[in-house]
N, C-alpha and C positions, 0 to 999 in steps of 0.2 A: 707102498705109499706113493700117489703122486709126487711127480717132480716140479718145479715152480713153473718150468715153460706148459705140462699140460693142464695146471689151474689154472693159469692165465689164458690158454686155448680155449677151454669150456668157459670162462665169465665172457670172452670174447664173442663165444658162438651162442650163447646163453641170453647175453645183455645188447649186444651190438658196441659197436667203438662209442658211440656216443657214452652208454654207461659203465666204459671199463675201465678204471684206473690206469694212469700214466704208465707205473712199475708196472704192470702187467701187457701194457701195449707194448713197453720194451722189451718182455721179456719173450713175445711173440714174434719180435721180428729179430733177436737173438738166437732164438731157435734153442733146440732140448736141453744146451749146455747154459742157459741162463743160471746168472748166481745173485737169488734174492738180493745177497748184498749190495751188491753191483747196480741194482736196477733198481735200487730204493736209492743211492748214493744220486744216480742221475735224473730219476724220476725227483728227485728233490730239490734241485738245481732251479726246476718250473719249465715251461714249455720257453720262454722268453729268451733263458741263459743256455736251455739246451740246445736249441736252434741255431743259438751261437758260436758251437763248439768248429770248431775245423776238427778234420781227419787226423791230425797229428795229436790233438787233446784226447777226442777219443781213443786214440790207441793207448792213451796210459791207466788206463781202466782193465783190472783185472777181468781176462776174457773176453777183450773185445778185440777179435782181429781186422784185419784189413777188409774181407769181405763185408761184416756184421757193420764196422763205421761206413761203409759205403751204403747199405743198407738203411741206417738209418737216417744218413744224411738224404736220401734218394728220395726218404718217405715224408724229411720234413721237409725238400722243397718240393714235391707234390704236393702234400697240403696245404705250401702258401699258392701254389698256381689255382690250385680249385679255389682258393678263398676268395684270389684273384680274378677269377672268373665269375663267381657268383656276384664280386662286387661290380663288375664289369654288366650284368645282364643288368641292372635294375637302377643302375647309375644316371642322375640325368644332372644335366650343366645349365643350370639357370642365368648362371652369373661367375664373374672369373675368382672370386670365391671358392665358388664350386670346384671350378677344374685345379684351380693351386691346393684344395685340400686333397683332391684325385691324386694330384702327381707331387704331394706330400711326403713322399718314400725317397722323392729323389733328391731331398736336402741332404742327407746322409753321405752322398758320395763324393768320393773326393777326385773325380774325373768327371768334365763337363761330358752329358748325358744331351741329344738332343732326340725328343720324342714327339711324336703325332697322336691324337685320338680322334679316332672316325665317329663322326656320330650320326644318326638316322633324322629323319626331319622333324623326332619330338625332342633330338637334342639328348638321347638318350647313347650312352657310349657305348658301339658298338665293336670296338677295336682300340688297340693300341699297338707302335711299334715302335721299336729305339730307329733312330736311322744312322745316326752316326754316336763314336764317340770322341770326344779329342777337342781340342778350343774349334769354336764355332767360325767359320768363314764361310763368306755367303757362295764363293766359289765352290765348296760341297756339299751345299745344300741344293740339291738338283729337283725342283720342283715336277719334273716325270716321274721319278720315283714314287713321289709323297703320292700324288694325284692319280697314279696307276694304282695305285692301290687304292683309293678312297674308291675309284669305279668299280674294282672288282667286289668290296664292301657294298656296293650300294652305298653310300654313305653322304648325308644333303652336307652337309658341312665337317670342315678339321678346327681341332685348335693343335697349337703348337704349343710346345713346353722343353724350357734347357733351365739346368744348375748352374749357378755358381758356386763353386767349390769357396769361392772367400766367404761365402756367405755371405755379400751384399750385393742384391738383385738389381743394382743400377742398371739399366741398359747400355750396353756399348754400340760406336757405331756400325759396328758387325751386325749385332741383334736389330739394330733399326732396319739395317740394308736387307740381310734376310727375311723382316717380317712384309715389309715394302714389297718385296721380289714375290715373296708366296701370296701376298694377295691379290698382286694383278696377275699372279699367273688362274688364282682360285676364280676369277672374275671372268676369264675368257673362257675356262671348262664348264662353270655354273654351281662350281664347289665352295662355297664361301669359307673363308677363312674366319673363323668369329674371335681368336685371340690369339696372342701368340703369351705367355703365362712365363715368366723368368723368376727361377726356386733359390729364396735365399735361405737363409738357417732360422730355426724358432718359430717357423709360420710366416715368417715376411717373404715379400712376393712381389713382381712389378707386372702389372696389367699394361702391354701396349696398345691395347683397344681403348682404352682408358685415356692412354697420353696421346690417341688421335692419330697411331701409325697403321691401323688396317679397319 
């Protein structure tokens, strides 16, 4: 009699991941010692709560060792980076709208985050990168870095984007002085700066292009 890791091999190889069951994706990257009950326990959870689990959660799961939790943690953030990337090729920024709902992930965090996205000259996002993390001072935000990169992207224009961890995206005069600073530095390369986007909690958001700082 088949064992549960190779019926979930063959729906695997059979259907493709698209039409495999959760329990059985688990139980393919648990390998021959999968125990249905196991992988129905966390296959039930949903993709949302299991994604959530840390290393130490999963190891209290009958048969799930150190390896197997590395494993599967490894597979669920590769599948947020491809998600990540597929949202990244077809993304385009009309309006600061656009890019606050883009960099929407980073209300969540409870360390200010400050991030760049390169975008091509139909405004389509071509890139992203954290540059720093830690409270915002215009003194490390080094306008070479950002703009070294935008060239090597090819990229006609950046917007910028930081959290607020209090969740109220007021700008401070740090956030002024830096966004000041990167537009005239965007002005003498030919890289326009189109926003600089500050992430409060629940969707609220402060547009500096908006308030007439770049």
């Amino acid at each position: 009699m088949k064992n549960h890791f190779a019926i979930a091999k063959e729906e695997l190889g059979f259907y493709g991941f698209e039409n495999t069951s959760l329990q059985n994706l688990l139980a393919v990257l648990i390998g021959p010692k999968a125990n249905p009950v196991v992988t129905g326990q966390l296959s039930s959870l949903g993709v949302k709560r299991l994604s959530s689990l840390s290393k130490e959660e999963l190891l209290q799961y009958e048969g799930i060792g150190e390896s197997t939790a590395d494993r599967i943690i490894a597979c669920i953030g590769l599948a947020g980076l491809l998600n990540k990337f597929k949202f990244e090729e077809c993304y385009i920024v009309r309006s600061p709208e656009d890019a606050a709902k883009y960099m929407a992930d980073m209300s969540t965090l409870d360390q200010e985050h400050f991030e760049v996205l390169f975008l091509n000259s139909k405004n389509v996002v071509i890139g992203r990168k954290t540059i720093f993390k830690g409270s915002l001072n215009a003194s490390i935000v080094h306008p070479r870095e950002i703009f070294r990169e935008a060239v090597k992207l090819s990229a006609a224009s950046i917007i910028a984007g930081h959290n607020h961890p209090s969740g109220d995206p007021y700008p401070s005069r740090e956030d002024i002085e830096v966004t000041k600073r990167l537009s005239e530095a965007g002005k003498l390369v030919g890289i326009d700066l189109l926003d600089h986007i500050i992430i409060g909690h629940q969707g609220n958001f402060t547009s500096l292009k908006e308030k007439g700082y770049c």
